[in-house]
N, C-alpha and C positions, 0 to 999 in steps of 0.2 A: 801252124803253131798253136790256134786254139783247139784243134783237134785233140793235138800229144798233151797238151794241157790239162782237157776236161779229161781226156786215156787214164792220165798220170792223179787226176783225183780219184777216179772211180777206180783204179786199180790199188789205191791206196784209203780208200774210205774209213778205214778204221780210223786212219789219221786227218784224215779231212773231217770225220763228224767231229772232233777232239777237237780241232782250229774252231770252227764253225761252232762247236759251242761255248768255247774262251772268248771270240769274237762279239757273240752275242752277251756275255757275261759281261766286259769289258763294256759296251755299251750300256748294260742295264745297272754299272757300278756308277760310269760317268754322269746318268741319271739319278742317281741317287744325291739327298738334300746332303750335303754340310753339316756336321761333320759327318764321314763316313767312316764307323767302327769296323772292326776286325771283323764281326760277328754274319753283320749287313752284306759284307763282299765276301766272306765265306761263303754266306745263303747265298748270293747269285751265281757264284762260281759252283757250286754243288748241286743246284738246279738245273743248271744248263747241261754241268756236265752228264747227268741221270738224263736230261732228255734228248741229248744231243751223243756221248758215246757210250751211252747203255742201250738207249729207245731207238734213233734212229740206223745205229749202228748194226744194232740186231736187224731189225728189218732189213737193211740191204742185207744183210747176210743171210736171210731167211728167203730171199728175190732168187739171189746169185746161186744158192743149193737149190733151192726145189723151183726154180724155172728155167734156169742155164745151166744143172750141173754138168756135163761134159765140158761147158767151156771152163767152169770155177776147179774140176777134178782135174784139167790140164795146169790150168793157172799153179795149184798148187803143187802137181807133180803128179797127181798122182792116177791113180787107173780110175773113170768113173764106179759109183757103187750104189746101191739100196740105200747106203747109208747116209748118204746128202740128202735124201728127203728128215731122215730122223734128224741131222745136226740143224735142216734149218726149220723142223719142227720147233726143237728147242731155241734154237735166235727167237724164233717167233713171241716164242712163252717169255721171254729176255724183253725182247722189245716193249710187248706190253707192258710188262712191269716197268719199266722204265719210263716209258710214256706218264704210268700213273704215279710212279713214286715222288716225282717233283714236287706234286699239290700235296702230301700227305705227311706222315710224320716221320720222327727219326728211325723208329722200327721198319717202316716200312722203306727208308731211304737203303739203310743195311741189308734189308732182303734184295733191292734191285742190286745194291754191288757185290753181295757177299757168291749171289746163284752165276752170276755170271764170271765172277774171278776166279773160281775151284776149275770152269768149266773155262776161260782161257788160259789160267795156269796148264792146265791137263792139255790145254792145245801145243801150248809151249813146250813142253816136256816132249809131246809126239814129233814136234817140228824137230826138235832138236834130237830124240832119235834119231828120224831120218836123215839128218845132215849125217849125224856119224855114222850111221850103220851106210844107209843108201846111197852116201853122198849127191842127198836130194837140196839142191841151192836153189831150185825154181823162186823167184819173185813170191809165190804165195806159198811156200813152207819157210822159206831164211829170209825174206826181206821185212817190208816195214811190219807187214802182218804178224812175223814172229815176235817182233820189242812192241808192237801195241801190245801183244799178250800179257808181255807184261808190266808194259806201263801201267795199263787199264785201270788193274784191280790196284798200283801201289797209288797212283792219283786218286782215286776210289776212297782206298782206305783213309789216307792222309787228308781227306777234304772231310771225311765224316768225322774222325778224329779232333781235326780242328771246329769244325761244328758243334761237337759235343763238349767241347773244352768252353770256347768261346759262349755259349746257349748259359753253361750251367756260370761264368761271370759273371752273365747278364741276368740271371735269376735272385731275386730278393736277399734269399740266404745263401750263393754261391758263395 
């Protein structure tokens, strides 16, 4: 049972960093002093999210292409390719940013969501080609991997959104 367990996270990581950094967020809110504003739990919830399904997300995806791809071009249907090493090139460049966007500012919080949402939108769109053209339903083209696609960037957006709303209330002359 812990086997199909740890299987069933790693096979779904998009979704596990995502838990795993609400988790940790949710922890680093219950930590926070009394009263706890809008602004404070946005910031943790934004933080985490960037390190947890931007930063760590990329890198497993950057693992799973250019060190397993035959097992990850099965997973998702499809015929291995050259091309797994350039997608998890770019996880790579993803993660980084991610990594560092947490410590830094709001321009730099937008670049870590904005380069990776074009680039899982675009996944989304491919996945779902393939459903209709190929009637490709493998687990890594139509399961959770396809709706991270596009939770990803609309959590993304909506937490920087409220950040930036919440940020400029709390500014002197907001």
């Amino acid at each position: 049972m812990i086997g199909t367990l740890v299987a069933a996270l790693i096979a779904n990581f998009p979704l596990t960093c995502l838990v795993l950094g609400v988790l940790v967020a949710l922890a680093g809110i219950a930590r926070l002093p009394p009263p706890r504003d809008r602004a404070a739990i946005v910031e943790k919830l934004l933080f985490w999210f960037l390190f947890f399904a931007i930063g760590l997300s990329n890198l497993v995806n950057f693992v799973f292409h250019d060190f397993m791809g035959p097992m990850t071009a099965r997973y998702i249907g499809w015929p291995n390719s050259p091309f797994q090493f350039e997608v998890g090139t770019a996880s790579l460049g993803f993660a980084f940013v991610g990594f560092l966007a947490p410590f830094r500012s709001f321009d730099m919080r937008l670049a870590a969501v904005l380069g990776p949402a074009v680039f899982l939108l675009g996944a989304a769109l491919g996945h779902l080609y393939q459903m209709v053209t190929k009637a490709n339903f493998a687990p890594g083209n139509a399961g959770v991997v396809f709706w991270m696609d596009l939770a990803v960037p609309v959590i993304g957006f909506t937490l920087l959104a409220l950040q930036w709303r919440y940020e400029r209330a709390r500014a002197p002359n907001g």
